[in-house]
Biopython code that builds the backbone (N, CA, C, O; Angstrom):
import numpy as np
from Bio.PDB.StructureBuilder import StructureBuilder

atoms = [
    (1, "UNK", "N", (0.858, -1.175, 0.000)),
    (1, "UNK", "CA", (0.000, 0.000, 0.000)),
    (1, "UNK", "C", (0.894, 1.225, 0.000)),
    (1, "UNK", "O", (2.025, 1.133, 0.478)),
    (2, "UNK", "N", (0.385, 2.544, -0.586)),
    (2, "UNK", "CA", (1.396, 3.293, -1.192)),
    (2, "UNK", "C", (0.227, 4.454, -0.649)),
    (2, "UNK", "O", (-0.808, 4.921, -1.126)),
    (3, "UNK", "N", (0.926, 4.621, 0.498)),
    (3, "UNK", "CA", (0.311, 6.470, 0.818)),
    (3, "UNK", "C", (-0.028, 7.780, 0.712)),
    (3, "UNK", "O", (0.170, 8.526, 1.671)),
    (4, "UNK", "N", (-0.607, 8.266, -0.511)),
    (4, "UNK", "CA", (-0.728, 9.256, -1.026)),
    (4, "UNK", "C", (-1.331, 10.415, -0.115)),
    (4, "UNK", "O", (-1.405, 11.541, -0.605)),
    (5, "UNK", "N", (-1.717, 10.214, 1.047)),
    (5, "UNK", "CA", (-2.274, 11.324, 1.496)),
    (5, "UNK", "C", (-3.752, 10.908, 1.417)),
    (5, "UNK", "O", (-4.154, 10.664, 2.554)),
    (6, "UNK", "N", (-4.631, 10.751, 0.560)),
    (6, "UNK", "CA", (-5.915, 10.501, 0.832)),
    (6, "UNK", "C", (-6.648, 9.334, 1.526)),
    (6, "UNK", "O", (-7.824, 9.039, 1.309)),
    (7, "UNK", "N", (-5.648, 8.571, 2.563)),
    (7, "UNK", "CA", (-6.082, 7.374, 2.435)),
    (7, "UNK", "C", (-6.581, 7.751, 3.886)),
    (7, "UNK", "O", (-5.901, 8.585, 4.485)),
    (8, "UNK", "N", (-7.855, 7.152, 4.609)),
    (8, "UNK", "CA", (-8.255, 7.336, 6.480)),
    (8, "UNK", "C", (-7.841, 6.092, 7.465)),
    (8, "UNK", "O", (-7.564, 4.893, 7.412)),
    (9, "UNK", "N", (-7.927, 6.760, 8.044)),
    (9, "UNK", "CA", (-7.678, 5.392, 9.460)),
    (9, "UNK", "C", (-7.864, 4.395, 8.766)),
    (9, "UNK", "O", (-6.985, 3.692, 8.267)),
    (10, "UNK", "N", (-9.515, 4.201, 8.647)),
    (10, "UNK", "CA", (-9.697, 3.324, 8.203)),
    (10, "UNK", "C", (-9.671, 2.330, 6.927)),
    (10, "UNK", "O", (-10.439, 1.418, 6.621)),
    (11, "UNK", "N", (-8.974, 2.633, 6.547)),
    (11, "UNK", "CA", (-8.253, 2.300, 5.114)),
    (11, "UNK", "C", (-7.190, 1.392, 5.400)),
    (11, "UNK", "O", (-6.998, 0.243, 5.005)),
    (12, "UNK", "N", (-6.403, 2.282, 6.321)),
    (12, "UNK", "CA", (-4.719, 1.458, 6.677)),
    (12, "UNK", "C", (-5.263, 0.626, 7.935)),
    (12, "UNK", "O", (-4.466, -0.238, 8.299)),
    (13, "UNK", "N", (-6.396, 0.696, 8.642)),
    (13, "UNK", "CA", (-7.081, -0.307, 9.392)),
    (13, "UNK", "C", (-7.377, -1.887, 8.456)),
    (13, "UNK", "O", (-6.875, -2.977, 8.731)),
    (14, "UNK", "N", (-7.933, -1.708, 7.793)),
    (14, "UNK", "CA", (-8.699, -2.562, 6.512)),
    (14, "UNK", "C", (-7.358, -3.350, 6.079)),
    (14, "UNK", "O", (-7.268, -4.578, 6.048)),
    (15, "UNK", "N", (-6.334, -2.443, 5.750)),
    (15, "UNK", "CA", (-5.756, -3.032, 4.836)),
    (15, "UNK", "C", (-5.066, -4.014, 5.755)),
    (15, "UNK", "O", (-4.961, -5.221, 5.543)),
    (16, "UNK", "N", (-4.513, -3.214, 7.021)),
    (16, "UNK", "CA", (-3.692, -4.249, 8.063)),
    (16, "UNK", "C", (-4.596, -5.627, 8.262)),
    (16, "UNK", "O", (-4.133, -6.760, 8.131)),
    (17, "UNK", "N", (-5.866, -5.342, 8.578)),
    (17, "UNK", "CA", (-6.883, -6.954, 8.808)),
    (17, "UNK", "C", (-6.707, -7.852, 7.464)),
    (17, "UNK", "O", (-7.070, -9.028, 7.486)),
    (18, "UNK", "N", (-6.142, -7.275, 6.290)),
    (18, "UNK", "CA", (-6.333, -8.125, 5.325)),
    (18, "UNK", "C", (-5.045, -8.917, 5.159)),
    (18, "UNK", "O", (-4.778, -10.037, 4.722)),
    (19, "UNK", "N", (-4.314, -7.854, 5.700)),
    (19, "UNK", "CA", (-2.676, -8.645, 5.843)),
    (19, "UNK", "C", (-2.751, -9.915, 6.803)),
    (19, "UNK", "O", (-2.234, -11.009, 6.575)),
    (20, "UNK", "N", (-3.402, -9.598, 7.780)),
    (20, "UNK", "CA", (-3.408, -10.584, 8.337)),
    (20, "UNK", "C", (-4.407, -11.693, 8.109)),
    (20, "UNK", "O", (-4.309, -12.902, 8.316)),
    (21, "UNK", "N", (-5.388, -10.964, 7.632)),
    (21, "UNK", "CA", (-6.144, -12.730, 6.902)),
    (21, "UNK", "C", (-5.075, -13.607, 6.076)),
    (21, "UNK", "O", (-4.864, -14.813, 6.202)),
    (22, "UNK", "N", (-4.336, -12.525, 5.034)),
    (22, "UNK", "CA", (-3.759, -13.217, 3.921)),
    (22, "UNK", "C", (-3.033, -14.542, 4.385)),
    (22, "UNK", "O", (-3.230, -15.713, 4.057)),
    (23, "UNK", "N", (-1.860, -13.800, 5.513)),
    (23, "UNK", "CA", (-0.729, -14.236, 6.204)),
    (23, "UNK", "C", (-1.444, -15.479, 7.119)),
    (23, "UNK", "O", (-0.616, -16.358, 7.357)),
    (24, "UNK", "N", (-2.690, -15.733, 7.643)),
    (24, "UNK", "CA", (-3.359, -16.727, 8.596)),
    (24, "UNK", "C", (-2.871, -15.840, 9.714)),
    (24, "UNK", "O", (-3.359, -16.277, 10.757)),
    (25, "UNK", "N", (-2.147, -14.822, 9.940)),
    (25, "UNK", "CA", (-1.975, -14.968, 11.919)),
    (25, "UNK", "C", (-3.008, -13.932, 12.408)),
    (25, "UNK", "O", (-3.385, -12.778, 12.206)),
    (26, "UNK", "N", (-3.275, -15.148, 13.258)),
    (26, "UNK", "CA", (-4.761, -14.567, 14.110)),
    (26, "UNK", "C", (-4.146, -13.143, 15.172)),
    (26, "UNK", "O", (-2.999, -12.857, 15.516)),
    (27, "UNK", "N", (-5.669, -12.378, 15.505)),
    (27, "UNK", "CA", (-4.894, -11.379, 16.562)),
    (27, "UNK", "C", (-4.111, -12.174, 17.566)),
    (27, "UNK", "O", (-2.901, -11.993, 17.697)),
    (28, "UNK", "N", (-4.870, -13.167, 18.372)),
    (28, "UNK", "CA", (-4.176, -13.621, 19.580)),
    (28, "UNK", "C", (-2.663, -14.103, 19.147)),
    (28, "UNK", "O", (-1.761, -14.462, 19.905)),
    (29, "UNK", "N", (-2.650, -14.048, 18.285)),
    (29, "UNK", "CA", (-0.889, -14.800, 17.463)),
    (29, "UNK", "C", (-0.021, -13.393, 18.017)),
    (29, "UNK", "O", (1.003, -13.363, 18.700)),
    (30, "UNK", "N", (-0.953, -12.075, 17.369)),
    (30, "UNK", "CA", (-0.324, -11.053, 16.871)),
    (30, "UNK", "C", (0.147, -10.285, 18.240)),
    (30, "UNK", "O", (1.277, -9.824, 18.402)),
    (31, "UNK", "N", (-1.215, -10.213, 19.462)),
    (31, "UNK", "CA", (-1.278, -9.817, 20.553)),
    (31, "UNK", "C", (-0.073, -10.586, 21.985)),
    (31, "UNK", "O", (0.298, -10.089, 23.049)),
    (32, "UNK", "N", (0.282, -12.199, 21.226)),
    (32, "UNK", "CA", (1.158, -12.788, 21.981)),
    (32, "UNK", "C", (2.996, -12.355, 21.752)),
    (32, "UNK", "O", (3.928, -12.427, 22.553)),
    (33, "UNK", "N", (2.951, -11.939, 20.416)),
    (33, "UNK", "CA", (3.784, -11.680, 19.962)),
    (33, "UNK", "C", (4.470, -10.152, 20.541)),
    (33, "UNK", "O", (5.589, -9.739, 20.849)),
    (34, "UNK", "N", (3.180, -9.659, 20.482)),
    (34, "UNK", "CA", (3.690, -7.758, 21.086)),
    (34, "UNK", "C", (3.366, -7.822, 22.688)),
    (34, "UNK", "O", (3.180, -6.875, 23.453)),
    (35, "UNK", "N", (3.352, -9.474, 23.015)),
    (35, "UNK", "CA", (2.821, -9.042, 24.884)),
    (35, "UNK", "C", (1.743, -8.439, 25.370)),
    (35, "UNK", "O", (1.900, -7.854, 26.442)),
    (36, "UNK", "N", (0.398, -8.413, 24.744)),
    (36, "UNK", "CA", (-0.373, -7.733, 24.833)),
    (36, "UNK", "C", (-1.778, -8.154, 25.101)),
    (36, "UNK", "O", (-2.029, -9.235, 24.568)),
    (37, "UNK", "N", (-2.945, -7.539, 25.882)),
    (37, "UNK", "CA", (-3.943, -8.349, 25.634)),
    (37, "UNK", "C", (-4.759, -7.850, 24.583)),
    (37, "UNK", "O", (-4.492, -6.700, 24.234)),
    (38, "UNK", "N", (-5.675, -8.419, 23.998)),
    (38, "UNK", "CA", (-6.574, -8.293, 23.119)),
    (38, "UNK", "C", (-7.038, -7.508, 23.308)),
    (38, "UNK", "O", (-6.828, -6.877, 22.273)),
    (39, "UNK", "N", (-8.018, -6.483, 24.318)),
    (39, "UNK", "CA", (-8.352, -5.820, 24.369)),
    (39, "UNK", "C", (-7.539, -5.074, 23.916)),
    (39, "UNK", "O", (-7.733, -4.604, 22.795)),
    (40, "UNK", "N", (-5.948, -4.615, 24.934)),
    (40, "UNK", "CA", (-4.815, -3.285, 24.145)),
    (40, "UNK", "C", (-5.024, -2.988, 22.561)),
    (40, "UNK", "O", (-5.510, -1.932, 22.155)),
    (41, "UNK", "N", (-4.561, -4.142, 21.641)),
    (41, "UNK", "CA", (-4.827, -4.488, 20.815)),
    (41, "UNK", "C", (-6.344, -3.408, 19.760)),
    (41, "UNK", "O", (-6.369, -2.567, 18.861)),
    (42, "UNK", "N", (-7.252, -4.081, 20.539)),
    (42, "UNK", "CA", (-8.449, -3.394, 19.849)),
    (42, "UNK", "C", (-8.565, -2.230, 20.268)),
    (42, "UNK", "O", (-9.487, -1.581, 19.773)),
    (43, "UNK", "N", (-7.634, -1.513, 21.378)),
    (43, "UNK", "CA", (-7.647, -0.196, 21.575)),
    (43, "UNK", "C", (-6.716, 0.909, 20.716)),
    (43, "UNK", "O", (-6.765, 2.137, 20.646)),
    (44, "UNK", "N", (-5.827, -0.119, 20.082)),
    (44, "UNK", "CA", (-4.722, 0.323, 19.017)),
    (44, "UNK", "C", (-6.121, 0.983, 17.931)),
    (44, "UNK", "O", (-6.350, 2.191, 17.864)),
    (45, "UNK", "N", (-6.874, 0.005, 17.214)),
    (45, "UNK", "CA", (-7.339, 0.023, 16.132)),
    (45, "UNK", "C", (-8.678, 0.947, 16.530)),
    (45, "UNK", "O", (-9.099, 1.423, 15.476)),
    (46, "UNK", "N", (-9.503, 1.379, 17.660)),
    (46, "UNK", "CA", (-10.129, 2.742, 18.141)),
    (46, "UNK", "C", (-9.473, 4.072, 18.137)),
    (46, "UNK", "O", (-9.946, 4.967, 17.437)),
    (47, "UNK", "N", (-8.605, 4.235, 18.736)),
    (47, "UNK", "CA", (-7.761, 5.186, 18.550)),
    (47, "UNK", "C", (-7.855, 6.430, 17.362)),
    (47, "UNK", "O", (-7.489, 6.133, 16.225)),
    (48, "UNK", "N", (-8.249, 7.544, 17.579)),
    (48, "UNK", "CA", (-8.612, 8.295, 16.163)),
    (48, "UNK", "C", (-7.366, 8.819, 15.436)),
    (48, "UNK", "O", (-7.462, 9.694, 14.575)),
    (49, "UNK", "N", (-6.138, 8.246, 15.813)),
    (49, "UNK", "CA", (-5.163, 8.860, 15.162)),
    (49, "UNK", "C", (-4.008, 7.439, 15.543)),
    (49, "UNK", "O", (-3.501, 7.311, 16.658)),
    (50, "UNK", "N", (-3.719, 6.347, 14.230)),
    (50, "UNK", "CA", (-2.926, 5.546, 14.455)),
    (50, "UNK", "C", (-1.070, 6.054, 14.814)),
    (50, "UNK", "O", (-0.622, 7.094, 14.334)),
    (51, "UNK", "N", (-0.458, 5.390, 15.446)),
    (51, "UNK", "CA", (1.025, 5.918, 15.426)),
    (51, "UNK", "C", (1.656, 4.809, 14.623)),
    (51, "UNK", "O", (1.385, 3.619, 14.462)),
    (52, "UNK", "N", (2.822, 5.820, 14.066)),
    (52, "UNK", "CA", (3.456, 4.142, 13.053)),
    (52, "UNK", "C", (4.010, 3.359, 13.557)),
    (52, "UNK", "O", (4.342, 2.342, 12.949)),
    (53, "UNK", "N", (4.398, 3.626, 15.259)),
    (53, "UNK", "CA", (5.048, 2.349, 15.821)),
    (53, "UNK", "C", (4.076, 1.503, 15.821)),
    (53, "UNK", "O", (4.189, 0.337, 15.443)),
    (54, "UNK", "N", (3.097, 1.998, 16.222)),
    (54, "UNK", "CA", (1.810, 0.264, 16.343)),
    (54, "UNK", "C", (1.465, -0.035, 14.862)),
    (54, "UNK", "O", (0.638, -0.941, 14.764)),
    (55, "UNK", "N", (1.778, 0.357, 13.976)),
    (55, "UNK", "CA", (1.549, -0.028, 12.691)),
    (55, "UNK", "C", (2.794, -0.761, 12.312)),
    (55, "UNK", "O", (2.713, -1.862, 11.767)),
    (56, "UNK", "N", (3.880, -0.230, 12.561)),
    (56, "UNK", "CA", (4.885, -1.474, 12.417)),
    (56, "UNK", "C", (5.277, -2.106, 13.476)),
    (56, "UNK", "O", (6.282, -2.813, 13.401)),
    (57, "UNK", "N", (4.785, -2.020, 14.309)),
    (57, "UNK", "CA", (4.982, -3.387, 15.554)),
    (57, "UNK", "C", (3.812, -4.355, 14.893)),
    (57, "UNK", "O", (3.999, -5.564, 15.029)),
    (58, "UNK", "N", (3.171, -4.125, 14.514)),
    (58, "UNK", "CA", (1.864, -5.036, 13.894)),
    (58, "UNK", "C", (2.530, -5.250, 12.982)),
    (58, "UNK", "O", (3.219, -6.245, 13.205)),
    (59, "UNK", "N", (2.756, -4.703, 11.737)),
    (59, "UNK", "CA", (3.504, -5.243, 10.811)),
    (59, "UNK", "C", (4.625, -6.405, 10.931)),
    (59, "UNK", "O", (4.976, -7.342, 10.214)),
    (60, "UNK", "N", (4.932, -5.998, 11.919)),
    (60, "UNK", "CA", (6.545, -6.807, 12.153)),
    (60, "UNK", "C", (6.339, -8.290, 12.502)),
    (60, "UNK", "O", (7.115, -9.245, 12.467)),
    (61, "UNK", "N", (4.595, -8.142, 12.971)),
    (61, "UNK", "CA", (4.228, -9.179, 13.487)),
    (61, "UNK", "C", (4.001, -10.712, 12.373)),
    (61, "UNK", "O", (4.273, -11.908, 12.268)),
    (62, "UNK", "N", (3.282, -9.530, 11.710)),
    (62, "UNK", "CA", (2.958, -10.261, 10.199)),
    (62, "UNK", "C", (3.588, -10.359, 9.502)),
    (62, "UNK", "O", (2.912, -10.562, 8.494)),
    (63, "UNK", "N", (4.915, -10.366, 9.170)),
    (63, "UNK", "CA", (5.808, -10.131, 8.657)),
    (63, "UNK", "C", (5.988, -9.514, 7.388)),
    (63, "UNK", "O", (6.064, -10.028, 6.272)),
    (64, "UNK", "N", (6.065, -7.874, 7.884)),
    (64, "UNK", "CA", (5.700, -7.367, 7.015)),
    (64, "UNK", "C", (6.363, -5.952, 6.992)),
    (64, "UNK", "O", (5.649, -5.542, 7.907)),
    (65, "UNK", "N", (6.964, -5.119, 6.767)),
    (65, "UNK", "CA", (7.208, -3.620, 7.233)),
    (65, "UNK", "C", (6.906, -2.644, 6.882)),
    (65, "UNK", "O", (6.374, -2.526, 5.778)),
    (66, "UNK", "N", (7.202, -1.255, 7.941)),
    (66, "UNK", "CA", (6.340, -0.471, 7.156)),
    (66, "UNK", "C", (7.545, 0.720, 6.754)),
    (66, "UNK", "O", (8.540, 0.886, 7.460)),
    (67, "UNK", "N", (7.346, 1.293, 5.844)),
    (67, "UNK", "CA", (8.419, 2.022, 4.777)),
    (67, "UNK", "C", (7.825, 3.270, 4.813)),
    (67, "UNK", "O", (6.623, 3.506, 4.692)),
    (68, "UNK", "N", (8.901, 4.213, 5.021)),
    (68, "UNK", "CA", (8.414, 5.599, 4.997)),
    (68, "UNK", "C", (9.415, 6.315, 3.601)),
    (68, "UNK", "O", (10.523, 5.850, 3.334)),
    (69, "UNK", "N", (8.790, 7.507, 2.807)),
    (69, "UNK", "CA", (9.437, 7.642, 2.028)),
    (69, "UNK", "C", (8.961, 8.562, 1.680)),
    (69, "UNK", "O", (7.863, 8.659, 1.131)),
    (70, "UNK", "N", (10.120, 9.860, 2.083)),
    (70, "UNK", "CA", (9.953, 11.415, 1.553)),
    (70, "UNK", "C", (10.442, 11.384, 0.289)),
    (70, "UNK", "O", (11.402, 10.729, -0.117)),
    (71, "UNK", "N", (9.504, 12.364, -0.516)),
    (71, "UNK", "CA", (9.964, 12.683, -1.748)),
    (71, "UNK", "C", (9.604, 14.520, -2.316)),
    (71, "UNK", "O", (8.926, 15.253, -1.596)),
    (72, "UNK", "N", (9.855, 14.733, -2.901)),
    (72, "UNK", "CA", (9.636, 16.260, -3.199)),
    (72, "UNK", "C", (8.485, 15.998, -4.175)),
    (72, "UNK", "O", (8.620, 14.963, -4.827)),
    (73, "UNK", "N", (7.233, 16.813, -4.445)),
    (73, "UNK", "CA", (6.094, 17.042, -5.053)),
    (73, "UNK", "C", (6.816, 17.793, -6.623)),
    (73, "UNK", "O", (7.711, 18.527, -7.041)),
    (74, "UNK", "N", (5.704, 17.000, -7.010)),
    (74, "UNK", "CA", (6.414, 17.330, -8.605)),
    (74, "UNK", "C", (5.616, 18.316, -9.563)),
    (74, "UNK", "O", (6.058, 18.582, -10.680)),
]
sb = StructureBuilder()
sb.init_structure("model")
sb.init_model(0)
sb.init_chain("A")
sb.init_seg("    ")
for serial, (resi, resn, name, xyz) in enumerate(atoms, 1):
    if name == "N":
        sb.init_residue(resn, " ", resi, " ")
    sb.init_atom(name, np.array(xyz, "f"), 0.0, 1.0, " ", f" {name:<3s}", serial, name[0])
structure = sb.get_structure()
């Protein structure tokens, strides 16, 4: 997924649940992995403003990362 700016929470929400369908690992996989309970977890994905550490601590989970990448507007 490639961040243009228009994308919402819930978009990069969506897309993370699909990563993890793709991949099979369940939350409790994902939640054992970051030490966490399920609830924490579903408090990540309420949250009205995600941080990219919990997006790539999740990622990392799924094995997956997340890439940041400044560029100048053309």
């Amino acid at each position: 997924m490639i961040y243009k700016g228009t994308e919402t929470n819930n978009d990069i929400k969506k897309k993370i649940k699909s990563i993890s369908a793709e991949t099979e690992i369940s939350i409790s996989d994902i939640c054992q992995k970051l030490n966490i309970m399920p609830q924490s977890y579903q408090n990540i994905f309420k949250k009205q403003k995600l941080a990219f550490s919990d997006i790539a601590d999740i990622l990392d989970c799924l094995g997956y990362e997340l890439e940041i990448n400044f560029k100048p507007k053309e």
